[in-house]
C-alpha positions as CSV (number, residue, x, y, z in Angstrom):
1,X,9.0,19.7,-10.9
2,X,11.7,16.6,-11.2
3,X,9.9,13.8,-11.7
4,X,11.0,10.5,-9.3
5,X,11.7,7.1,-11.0
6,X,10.0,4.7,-8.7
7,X,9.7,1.0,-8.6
8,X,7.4,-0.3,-5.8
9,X,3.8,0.8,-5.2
10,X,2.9,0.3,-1.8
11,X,-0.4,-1.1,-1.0
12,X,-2.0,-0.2,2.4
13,X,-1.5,-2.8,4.5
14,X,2.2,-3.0,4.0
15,X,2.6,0.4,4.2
16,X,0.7,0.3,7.7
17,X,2.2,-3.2,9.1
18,X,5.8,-1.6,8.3
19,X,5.4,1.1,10.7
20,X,3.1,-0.6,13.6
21,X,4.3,-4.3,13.2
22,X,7.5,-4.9,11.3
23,X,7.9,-8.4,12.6
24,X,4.9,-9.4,10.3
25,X,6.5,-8.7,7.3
26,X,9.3,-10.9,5.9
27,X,12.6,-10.5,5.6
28,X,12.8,-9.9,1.7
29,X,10.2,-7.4,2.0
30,X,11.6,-5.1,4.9
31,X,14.9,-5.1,2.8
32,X,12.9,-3.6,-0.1
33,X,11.7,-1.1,2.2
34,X,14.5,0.1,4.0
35,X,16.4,0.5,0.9
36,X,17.1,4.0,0.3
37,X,15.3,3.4,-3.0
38,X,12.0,5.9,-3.3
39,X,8.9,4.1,-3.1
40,X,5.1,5.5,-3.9
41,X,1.6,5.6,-1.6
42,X,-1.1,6.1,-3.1
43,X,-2.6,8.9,-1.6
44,X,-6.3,6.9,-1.5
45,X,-4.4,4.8,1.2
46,X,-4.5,8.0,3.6
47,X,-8.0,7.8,3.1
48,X,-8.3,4.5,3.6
49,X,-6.3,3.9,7.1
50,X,-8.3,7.3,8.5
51,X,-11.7,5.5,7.7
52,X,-10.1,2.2,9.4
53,X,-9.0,4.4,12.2
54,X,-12.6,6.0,12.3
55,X,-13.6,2.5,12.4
56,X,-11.9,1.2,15.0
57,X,-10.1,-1.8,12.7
58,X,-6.9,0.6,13.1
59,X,-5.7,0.7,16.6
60,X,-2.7,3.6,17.2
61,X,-1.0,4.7,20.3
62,X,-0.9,8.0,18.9
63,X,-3.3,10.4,16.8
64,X,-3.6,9.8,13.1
65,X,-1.9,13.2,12.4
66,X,1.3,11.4,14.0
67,X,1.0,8.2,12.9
68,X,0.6,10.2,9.2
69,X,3.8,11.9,10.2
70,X,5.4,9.0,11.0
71,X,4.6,6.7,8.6
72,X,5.3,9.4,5.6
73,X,8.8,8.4,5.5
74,X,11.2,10.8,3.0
75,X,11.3,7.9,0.7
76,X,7.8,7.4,0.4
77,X,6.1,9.5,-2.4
78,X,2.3,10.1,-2.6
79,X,1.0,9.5,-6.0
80,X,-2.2,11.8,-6.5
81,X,-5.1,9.9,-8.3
82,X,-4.9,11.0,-12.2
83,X,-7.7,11.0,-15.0
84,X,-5.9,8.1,-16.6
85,X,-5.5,6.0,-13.1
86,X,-9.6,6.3,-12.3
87,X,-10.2,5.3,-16.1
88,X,-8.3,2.3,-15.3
89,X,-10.1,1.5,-12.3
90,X,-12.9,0.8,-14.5
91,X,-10.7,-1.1,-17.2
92,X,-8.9,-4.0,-14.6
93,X,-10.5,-7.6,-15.5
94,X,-14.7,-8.4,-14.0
95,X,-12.9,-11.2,-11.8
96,X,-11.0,-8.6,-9.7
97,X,-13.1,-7.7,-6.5
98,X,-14.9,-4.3,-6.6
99,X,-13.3,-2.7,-3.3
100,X,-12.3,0.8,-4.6
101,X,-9.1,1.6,-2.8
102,X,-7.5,-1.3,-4.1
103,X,-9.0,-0.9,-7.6
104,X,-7.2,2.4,-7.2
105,X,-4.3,1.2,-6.1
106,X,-3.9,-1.8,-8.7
107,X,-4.7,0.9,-11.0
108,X,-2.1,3.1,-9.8
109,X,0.4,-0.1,-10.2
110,X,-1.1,-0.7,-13.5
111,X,-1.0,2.6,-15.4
112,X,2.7,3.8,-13.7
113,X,4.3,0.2,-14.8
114,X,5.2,-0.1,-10.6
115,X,5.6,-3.5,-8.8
116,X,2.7,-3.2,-6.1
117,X,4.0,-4.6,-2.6
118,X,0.8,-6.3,-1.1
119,X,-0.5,-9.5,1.5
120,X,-3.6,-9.3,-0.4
121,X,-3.9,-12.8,-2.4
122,X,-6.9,-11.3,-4.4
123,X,-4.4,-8.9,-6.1
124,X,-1.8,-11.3,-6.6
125,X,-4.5,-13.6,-8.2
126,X,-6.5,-10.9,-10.2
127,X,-2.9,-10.4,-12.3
128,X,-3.7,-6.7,-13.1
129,X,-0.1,-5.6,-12.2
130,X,3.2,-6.6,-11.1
131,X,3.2,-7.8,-8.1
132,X,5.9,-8.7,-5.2
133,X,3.4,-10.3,-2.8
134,X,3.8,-11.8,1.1
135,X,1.5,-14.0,3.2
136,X,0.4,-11.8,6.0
137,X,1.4,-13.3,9.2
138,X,-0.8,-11.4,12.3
139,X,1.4,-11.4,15.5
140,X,-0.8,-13.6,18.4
141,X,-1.5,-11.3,21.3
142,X,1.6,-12.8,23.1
143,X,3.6,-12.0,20.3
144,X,3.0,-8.2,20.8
């Protein structure tokens, strides 16, 4: 199997937000995206927008098989969760939160040497990884 150079690490949000409201996102961020440049997912952020679905906090106009299908663009690569990534979940610094998809994710970030793309200030803060981080803007409802 040919292993991928990436750079980026997607977190969740960003990796949602670019697919249901790309107007949210800055400039300098949807140009990392777009590039042709592969990127990684975690796949623990599958899990994670199917529970927000299941909870209502992740509103599609389609099922989430075809917002999956959608949203799993060709240059986006799932990173399975490794041995040495859930060892590191336990290893990133007390004064990082406890929410376990983004200890996972950080982790991810962390042990693969990526840049993780995230709106979450609590990551940018925690300084686990490298980070390329953007205030998230939510649209109003007349925005939409």
């Amino acid at each position: 199997m040919e292993r991928i150079a990436l750079k980026y690490l997607l977190d969740t949000a960003p990796w949602i937000n670019a697919v249901l409201l790309p107007t949210s996102i800055p400039n300098r961020i949807l140009t990392l995206l777009a590039s042709g440049e592969p990127k990684g997912l975690c796949a623990i952020s599958l899990l994670e927008a199917a529970i927000l679905y299941r909870l209502k906090r992740l509103e599609l106009r389609s099922t989430l098989a075809q917002f999956f299908e959608a949203a799993l663009a060709e240059n986006l690569h799932l990173i399975e969760l490794t041995p040495a990534i859930a060892i590191k979940t336990n290893e990133l610094s007390d004064r990082f939160h406890g929410d376990p998809f983004d200890r996972t994710i950080v982790a991810t970030a962390a042990v693969m040497g990526l840049t993780l793309i995230t709106a979450d200030r609590a990551i940018l803060e925690a300084e686990q990884c490298a980070v390329e981080y953007y205030p998230f803007k939510p649209l109003r409802a007349q925005d939409r």
